[in-house]
C-alpha positions as CSV (number, residue, x, y, z in Angstrom):
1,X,65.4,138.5,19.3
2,X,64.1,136.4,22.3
3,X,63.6,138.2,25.4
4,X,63.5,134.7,27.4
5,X,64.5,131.0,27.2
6,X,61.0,129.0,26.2
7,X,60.8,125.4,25.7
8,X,60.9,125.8,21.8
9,X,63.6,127.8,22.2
10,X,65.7,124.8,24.0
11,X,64.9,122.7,21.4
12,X,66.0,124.9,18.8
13,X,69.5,125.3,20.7
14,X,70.2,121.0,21.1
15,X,69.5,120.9,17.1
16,X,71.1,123.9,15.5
17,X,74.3,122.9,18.4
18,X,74.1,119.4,17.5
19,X,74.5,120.7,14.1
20,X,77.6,123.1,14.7
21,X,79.2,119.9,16.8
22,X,78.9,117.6,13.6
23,X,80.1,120.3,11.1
24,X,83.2,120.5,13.5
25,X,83.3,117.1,14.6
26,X,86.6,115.9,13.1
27,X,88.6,119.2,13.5
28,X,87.7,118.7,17.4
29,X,89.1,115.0,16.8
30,X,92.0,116.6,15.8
31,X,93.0,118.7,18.8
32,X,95.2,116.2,20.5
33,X,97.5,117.0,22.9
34,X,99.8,113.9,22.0
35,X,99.9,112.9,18.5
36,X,98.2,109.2,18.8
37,X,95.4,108.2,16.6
38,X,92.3,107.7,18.8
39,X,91.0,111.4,19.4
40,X,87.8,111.0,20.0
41,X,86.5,113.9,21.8
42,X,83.9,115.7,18.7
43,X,82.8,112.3,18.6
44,X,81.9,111.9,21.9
45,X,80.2,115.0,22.2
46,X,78.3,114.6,19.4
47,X,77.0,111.3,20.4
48,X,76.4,112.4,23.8
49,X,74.5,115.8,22.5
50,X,72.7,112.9,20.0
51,X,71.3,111.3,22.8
52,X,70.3,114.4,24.4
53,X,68.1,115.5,21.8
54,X,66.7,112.1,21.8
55,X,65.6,112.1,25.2
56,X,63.8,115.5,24.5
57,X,61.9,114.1,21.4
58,X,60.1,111.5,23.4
59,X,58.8,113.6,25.6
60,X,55.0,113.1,24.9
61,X,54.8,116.9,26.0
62,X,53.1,116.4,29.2
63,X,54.7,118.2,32.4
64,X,55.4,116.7,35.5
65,X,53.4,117.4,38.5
66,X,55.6,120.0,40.6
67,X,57.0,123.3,39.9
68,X,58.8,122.9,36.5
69,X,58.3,124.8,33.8
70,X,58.5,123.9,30.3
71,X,61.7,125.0,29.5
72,X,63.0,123.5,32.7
73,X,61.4,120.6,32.0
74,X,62.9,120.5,28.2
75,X,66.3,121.4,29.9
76,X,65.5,118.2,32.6
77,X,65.4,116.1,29.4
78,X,68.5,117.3,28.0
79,X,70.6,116.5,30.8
80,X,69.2,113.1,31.6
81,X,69.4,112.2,27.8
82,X,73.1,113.8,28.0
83,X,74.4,111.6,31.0
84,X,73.1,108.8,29.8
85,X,74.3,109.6,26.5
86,X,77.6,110.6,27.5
87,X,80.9,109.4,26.5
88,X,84.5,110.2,27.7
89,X,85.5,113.3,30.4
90,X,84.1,115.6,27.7
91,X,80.6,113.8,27.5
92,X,80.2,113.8,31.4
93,X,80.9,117.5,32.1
94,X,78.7,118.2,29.1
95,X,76.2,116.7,30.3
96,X,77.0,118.6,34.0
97,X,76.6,121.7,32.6
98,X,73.3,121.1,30.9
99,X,72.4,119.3,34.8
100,X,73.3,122.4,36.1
101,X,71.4,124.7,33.6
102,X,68.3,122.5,34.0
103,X,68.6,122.2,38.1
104,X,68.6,126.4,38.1
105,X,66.4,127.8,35.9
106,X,63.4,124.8,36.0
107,X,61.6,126.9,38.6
108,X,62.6,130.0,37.1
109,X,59.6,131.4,35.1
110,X,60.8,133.9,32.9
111,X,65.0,133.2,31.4
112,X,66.2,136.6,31.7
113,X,69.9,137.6,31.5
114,X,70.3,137.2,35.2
115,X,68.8,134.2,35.5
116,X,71.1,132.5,32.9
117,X,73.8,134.0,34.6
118,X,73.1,132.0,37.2
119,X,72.7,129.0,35.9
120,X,75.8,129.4,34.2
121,X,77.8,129.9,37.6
122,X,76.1,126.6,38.8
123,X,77.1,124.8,35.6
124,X,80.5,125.6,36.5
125,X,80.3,124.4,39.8
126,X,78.6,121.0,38.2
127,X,81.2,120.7,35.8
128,X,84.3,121.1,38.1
129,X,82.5,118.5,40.8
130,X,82.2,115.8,38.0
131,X,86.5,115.9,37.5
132,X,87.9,114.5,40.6
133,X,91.3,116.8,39.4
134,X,89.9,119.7,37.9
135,X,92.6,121.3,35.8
136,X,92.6,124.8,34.7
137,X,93.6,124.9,30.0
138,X,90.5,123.2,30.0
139,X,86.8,123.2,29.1
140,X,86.3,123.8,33.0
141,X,88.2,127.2,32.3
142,X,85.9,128.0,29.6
143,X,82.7,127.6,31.4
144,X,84.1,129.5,34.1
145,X,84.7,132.3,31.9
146,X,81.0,132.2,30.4
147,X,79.6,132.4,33.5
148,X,82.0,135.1,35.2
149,X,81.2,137.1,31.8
150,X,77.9,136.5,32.3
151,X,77.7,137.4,35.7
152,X,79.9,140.9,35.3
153,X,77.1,141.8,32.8
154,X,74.8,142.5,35.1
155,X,71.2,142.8,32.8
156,X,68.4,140.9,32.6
157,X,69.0,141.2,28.6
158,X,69.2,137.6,27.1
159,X,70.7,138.7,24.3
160,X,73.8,141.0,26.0
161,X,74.3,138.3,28.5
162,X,74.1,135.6,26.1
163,X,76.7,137.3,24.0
164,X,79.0,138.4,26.7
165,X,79.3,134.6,27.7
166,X,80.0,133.5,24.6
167,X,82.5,136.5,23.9
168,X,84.1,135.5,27.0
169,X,84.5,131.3,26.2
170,X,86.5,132.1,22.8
171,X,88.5,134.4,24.5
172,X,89.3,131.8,27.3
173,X,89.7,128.9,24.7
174,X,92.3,130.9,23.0
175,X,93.9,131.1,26.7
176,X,93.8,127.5,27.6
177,X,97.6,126.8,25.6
178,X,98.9,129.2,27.8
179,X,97.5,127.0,31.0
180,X,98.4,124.1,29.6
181,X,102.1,123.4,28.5
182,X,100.9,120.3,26.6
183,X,98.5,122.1,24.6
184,X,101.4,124.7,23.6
185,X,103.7,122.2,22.8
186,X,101.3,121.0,20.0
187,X,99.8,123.9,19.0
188,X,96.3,123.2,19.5
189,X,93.1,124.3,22.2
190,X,91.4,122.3,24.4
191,X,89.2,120.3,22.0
192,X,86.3,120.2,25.0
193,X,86.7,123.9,25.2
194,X,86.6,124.2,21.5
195,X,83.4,122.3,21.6
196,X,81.7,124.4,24.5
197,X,82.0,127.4,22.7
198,X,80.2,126.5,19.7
199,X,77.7,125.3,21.8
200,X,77.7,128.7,22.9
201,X,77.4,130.0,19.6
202,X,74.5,128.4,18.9
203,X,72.8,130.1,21.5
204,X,73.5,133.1,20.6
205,X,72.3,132.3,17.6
206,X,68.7,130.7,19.1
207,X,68.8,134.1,21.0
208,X,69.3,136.7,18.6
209,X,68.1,134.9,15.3
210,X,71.3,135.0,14.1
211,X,71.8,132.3,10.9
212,X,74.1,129.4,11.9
213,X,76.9,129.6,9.0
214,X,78.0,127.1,6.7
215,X,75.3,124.4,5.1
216,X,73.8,121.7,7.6
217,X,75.4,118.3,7.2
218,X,74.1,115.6,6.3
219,X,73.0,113.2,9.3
220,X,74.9,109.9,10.1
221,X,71.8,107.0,9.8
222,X,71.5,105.6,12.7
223,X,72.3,100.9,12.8
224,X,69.2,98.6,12.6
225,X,67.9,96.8,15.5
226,X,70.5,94.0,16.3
227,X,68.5,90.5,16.0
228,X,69.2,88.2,18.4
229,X,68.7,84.5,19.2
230,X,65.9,83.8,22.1
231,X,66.3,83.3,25.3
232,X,63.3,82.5,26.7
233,X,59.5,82.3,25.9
234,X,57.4,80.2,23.3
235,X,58.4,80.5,19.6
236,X,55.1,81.8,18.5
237,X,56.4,85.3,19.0
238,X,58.7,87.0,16.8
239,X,59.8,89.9,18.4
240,X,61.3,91.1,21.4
241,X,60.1,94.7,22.8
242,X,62.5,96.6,25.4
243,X,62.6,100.2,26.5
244,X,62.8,102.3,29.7
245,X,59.9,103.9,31.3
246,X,59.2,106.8,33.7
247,X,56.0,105.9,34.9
248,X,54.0,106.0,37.9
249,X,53.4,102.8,39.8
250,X,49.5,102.5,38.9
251,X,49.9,102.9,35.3
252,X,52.8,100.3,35.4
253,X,49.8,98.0,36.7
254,X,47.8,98.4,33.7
255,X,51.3,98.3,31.2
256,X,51.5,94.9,32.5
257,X,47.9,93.5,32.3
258,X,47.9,95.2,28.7
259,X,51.4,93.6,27.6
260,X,50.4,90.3,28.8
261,X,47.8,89.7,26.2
262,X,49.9,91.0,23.7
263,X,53.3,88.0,24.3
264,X,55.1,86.2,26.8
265,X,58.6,86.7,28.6
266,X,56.7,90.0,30.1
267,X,58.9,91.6,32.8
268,X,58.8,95.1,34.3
269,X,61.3,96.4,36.8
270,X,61.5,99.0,38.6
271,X,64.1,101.0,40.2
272,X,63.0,100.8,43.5
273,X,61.2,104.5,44.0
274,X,57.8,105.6,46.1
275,X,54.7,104.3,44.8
276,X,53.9,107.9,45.4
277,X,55.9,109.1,43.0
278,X,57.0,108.1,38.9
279,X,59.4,105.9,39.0
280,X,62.1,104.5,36.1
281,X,60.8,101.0,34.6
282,X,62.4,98.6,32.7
283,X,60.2,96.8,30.6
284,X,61.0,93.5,28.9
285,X,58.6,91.4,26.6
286,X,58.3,89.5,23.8
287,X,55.3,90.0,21.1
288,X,54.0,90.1,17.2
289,X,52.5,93.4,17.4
290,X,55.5,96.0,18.3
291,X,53.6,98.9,18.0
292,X,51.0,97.8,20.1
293,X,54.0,97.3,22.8
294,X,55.3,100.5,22.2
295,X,51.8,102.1,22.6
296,X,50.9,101.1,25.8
297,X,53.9,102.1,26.9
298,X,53.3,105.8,25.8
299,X,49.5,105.2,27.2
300,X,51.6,104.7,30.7
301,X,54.0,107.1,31.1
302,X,57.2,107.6,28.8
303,X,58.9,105.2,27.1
304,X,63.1,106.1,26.2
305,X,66.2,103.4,24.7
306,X,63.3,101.3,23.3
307,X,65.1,98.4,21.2
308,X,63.6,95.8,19.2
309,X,64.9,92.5,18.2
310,X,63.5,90.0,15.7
311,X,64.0,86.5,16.4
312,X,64.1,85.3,13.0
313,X,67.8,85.1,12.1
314,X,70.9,86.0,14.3
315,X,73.7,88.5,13.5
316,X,77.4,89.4,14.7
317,X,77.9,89.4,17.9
318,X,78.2,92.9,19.5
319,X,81.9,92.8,19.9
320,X,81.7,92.1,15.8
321,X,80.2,94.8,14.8
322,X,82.2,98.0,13.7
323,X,83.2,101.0,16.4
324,X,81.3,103.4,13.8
325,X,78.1,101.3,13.8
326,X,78.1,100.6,17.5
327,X,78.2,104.0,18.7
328,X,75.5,105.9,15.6
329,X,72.5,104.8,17.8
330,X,73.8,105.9,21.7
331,X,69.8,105.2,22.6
332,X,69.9,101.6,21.4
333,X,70.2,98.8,24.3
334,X,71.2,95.8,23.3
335,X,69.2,92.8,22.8
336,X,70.6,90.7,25.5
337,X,70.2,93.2,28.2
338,X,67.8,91.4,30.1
339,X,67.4,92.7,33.9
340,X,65.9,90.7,36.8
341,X,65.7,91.6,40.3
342,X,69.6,91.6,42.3
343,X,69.8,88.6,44.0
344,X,71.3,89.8,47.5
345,X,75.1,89.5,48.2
346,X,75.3,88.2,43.8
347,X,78.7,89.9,42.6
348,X,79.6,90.5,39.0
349,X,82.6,92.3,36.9
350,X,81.8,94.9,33.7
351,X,84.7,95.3,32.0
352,X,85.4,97.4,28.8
353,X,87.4,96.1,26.2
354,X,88.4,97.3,22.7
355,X,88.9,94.5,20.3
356,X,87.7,90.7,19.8
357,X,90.4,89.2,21.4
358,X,90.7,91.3,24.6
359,X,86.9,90.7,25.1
360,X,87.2,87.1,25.0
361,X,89.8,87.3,27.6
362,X,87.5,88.7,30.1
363,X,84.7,86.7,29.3
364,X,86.8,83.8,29.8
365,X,87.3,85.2,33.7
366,X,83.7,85.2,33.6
367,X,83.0,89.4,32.9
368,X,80.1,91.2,30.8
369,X,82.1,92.7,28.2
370,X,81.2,96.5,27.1
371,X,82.6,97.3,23.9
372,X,85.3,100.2,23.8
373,X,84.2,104.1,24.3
374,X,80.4,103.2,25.4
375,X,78.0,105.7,27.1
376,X,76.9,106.5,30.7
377,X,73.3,104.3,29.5
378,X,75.4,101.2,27.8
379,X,77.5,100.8,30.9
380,X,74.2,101.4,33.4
381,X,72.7,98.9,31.0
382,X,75.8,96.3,31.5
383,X,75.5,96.4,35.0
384,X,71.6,96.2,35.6
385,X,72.4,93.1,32.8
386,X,74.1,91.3,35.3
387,X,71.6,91.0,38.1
388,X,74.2,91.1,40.8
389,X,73.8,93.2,43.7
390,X,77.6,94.3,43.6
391,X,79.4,95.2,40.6
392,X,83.1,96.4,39.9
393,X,83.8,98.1,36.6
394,X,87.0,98.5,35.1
395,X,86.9,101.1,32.5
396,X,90.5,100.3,30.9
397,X,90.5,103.8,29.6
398,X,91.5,107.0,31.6
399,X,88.4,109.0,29.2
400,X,86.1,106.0,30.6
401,X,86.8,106.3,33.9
402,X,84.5,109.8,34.5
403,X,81.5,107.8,32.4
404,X,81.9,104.3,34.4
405,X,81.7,107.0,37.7
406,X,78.3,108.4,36.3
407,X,77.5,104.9,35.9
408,X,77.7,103.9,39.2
409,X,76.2,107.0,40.7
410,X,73.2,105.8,38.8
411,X,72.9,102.1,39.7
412,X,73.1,102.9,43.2
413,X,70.1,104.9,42.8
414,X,68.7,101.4,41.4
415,X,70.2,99.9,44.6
416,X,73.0,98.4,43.0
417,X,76.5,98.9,44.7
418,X,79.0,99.8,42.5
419,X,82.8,100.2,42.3
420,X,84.8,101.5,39.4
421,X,88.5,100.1,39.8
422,X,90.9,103.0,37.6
423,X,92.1,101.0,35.7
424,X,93.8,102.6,32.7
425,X,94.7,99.9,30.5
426,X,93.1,96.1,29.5
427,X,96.7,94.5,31.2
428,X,95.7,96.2,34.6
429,X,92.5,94.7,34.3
430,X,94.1,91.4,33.6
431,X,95.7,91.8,36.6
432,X,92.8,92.8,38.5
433,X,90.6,89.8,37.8
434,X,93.2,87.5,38.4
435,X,93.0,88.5,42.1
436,X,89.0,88.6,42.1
437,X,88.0,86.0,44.8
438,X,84.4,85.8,45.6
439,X,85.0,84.6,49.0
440,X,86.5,87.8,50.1
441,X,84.0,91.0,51.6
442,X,83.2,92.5,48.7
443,X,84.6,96.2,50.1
444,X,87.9,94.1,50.3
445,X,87.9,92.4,47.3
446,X,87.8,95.5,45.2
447,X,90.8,96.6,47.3
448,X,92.9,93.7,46.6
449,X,91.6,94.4,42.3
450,X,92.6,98.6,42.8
451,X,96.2,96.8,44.3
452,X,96.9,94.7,41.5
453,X,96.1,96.7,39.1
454,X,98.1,99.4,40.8
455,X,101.2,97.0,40.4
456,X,100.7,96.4,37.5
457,X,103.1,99.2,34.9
458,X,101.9,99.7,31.3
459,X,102.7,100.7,27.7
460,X,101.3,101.1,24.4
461,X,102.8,101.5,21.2
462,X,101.5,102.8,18.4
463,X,102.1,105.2,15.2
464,X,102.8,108.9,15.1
465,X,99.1,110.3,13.3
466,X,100.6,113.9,13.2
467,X,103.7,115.9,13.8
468,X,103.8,117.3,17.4
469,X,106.3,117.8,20.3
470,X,106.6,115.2,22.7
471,X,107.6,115.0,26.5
472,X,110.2,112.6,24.5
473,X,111.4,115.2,21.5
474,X,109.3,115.8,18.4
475,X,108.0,112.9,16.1
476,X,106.9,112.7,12.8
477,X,103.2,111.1,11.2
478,X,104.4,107.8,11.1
479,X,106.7,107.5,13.5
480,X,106.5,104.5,16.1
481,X,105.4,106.2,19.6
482,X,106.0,103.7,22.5
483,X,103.9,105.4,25.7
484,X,104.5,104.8,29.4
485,X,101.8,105.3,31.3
486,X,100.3,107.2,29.4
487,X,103.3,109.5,28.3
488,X,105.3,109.4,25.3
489,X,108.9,107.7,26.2
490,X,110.4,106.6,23.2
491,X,110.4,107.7,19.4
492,X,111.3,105.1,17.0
493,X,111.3,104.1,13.2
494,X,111.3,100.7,13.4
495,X,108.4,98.8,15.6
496,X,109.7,95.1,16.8
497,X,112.9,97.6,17.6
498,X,110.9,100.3,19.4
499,X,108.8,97.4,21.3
500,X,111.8,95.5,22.6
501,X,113.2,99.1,24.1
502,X,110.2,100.0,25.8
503,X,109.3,96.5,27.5
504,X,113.5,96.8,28.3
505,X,112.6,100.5,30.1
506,X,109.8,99.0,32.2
507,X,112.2,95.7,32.9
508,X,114.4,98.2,34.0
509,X,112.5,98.8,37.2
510,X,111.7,95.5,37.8
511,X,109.1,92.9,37.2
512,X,108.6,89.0,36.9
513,X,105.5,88.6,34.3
514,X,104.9,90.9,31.0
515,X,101.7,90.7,29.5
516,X,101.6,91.2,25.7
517,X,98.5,91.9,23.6
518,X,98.6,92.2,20.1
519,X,96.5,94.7,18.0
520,X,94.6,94.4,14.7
521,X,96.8,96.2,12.6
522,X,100.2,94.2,14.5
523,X,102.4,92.5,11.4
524,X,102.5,88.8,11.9
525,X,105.4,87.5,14.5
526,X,105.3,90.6,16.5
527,X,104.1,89.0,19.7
528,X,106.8,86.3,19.2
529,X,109.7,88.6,18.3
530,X,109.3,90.5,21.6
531,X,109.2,87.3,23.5
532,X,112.3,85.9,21.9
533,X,113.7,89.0,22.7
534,X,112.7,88.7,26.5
535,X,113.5,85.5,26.8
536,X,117.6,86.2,25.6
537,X,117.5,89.7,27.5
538,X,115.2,88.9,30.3
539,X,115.6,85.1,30.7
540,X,113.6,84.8,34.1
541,X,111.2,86.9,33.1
542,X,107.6,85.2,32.0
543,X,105.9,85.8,29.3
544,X,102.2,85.6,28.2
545,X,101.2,86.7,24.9
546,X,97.6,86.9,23.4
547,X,96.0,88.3,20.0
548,X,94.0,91.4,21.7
549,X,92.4,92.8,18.3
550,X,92.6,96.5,20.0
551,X,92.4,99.2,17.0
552,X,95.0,101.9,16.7
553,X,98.2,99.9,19.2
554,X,100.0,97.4,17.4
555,X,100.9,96.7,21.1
556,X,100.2,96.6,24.6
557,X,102.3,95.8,27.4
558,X,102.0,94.8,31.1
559,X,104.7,94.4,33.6
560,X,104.2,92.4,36.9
């Protein structure tokens, strides 16, 4: 029975929660409000909890040089690992609450039950400022509860207020169907709620000594190093060394004099703060010996995200590589993520994109392409990538939209000006970049993107993955589920049948251009069988029609 919250005792908590997270990782999956097969949200939260506990096992163990404890400075670690980590709405306010645990009790020297009380009540606060509509049925309902349970404890006891919370988060969870109609109307939780509370859970088993239940599972290996072709730099050296460093300015002095014996191609970056204080790095360089890279980089401060890429023979592209592979490592940055210095007024686009085809579209209009579902780092590390002083992002995903937001809140600490255009769907972002002129003030081109992509109406189509009751009647596994916007409209058995009807609902309120993008799993002659269909129903109506690649829509539409 722990009287306080130590350092250990943090660590202990990340692991045996991480643990809980993967053991229940594809029943969270599973709680869907609409019955579509891209649930995601375990998955996110274990990756961004993954990343977490990453961050805090390279810490070399050394404190900083103010007032943080040790556990505060283990709970620092957490949430910087966690944003940076994060993926989707639930990934962001996860890694809000563990900001607002951290930001509480790191001057607090003893975690007693009043202290985490607090801390709770200011992860709530955290959590509901990182939803720009916070709505009640959710995870942000659940932490409330924790902490009001927490609070109407009343003890310093850990153990009784650590209880009482997570008493009081079950108990809300079970709740959250009756504030949420959708959730009712499929039976299930709130799968970010459901995931909060067995992070809860797990404290109470770090506090009390309580056994987790159930055996541990077995954990997913994390992908190789991608290998690369090179971009600059002699051919003598075979490797390419990159990480992130929190350093102080002097020992970033010696980092470089050491690393430039060791190769060539040696850049170091920094993020712009006082030389008084330790700044983020980002060091670049290419060598034989990578350990001896790696080690002067823990001689100067520490070193986080460190990828390395061997020159010898080149692999898939990113965009090739499978969703499950791509996301096992969170902490790995990709080998062409080169950063230089913004050049003043330089502008550039980050777009993500799910599927082959729908990235190649956006390169074409001349965007760095971020494969589907990344993290708060991979889109941090897209944008520092392009060396532009200004950057859009359009996340294409309403889940992306709260991690391309965390994104930008960190580049402008970088001094890179962001803005995140919603856009829900690859066709608004189609739209958007059409209208991109670089000619325009910046602050006005964006507005002119967030317009057209505004105007521009979408669908996706895609099979039923479990029974459930629709906004649109109930539908079966199987079924062809053709959403507007994001809700389900139409119920079908037959999907040419149930594509023509939908793009002949949003024709129905007007439009002179529909966008079609094919998926990987669309039958051949799709793409073609709606246009004929346009073409005889619509017949003034353009059409444009690519192969997109996405995974799970046989279909997505745009309307103009």
């Amino acid at each position: 029975m722990l009287d306080t919250l130590d350092a250990a005792a943090v660590g202990r908590w990340c692991a045996s929660g991480l643990t809980a997270l993967r053991r229940h990782q594809g029943e969270i999956d599973e709680l869907n409000v609409y019955p579509v097969p891209d649930g995601d949200t375990g998955t996110n939260l274990v990756l961004t909890l993954t990343s977490a506990q990453q961050a805090l096992a390279m810490d070399l163990g050394t404190l900083p040089e103010d007032s943080t404890t040790a556990h505060g400075h283990a709970l620092r670690l957490l949430a910087r690992g966690a944003l940076l980590g994060a993926r989707g709405n639930s990934g962001v306010i996860l890694s809000q609450i563990l900001r607002g645990l951290a930001d509480t009790l790191g001057g607090v020297p003893t975690v007693a039950g009043r202290a985490l009380a607090a801390a709770l009540r200011a992860a709530t606060t955290a959590a509901y400022a990182a939803v720009a509509r916070p709505v009640e049925g959710t995870v942000l309902s659940v932490v409330a509860a924790a902490a009001t349970a927490a609070e109407q404890a009343d003890s310093d006891d850990l153990s009784a207020v650590t209880r009482a919370a997570a008493g009081a988060a079950t108990r809300a969870l079970a709740r959250t169907p009756e504030q949420l109609p959708a959730l009712a109307h499929a039976g299930v939780v709130d799968a970010g709620g459901r995931g909060l509370c067995l992070l809860l859970d797990a404290l109470v088993e770090v506090v009390t000594g309580e056994s987790p239940p159930g055996p541990t599972p077995v954990a997913r290996p994390a992908r190789p190093p991608l290998t690369a072709v090179r971009e600059t730099g002699s051919p003598e050296y075979a490797y390419e060394v990159q990480f992130l460093l929190d350093a102080p300015h002097e020992a970033v002095t010696r980092l470089r004099a050491t690393l430039a014996t060791l190769g060539d191609s040696l850049v170091v970056v920094g993020d712009g703060g006082s030389p008084a204080e330790s700044t983020t790095w980002n060091v670049h360089v290419h060598v034989n010996d990578v350990g001896a890279a790696v080690e002067a980089g823990v001689a100067a401060g520490r070193p986080y995200r460190i990828s390395v890429t061997r020159f010898a023979e080149r692999t898939a592209a990113p965009d090739a590589v499978p969703a499950a592979e791509r996301t096992a490592a969170p902490g790995v940055v990709p080998a062409a993520d080169l950063r230089s210095v913004p050049a003043p007024g330089s502008r550039a686009a980050v777009v993500v994109a799910a599927g082959a085809g729908i990235a190649e579209l956006f390169g074409g209009e001349g965007a760095t392409v971020v494969p589907g579902n990344p993290s708060t780092g991979e889109l941090l590390d897209a944008i520092r990538a392009t060396a532009a002083a200004r950057v859009v992002v359009l996340p294409n995903d309403p889940d992306t939209q709260a991690v391309a937001s965390a994104a930008a809140r960190e580049a402008h600490r970088l001094g890179v000006r962001v803005s995140v255009v919603p856009t829900r769907s690859p066709v608004q972002a189609l739209a958007a970049l059409a209208v991109r002129d670089p000619q325009r003030r910046f602050s006005d081109d964006v507005i002119a993107m967030a317009e057209a992509a505004g105007a521009c109406r979408y669908a996706e189509v895609c099979h039923a993955s479990r029974e459930a009751l629709t906004v649109a009647g109930p539908c079966r596994p199987g079924d062809v589920l053709a959403l507007v916007e994001g809700e389900v409209h139409l119920i079908g058995s037959d999907l040419v049948d149930t594509c023509a009807a939908v793009v002949d609902r949003m024709l129905g309120g007007g439009g002179e251009l529909v966008t079609l993008l094919t998926g990987a799993d669309a039958p051949t002659g799709l793409a073609e069988a709606v246009r004929a269909h346009i073409s005889q129903r619509w017949p003034f109506v353009e059409v444009q029609a690519y192969p997109g690649g996405q995974p799970h829509y046989p279909l997505l539409v745009g309307v103009e």
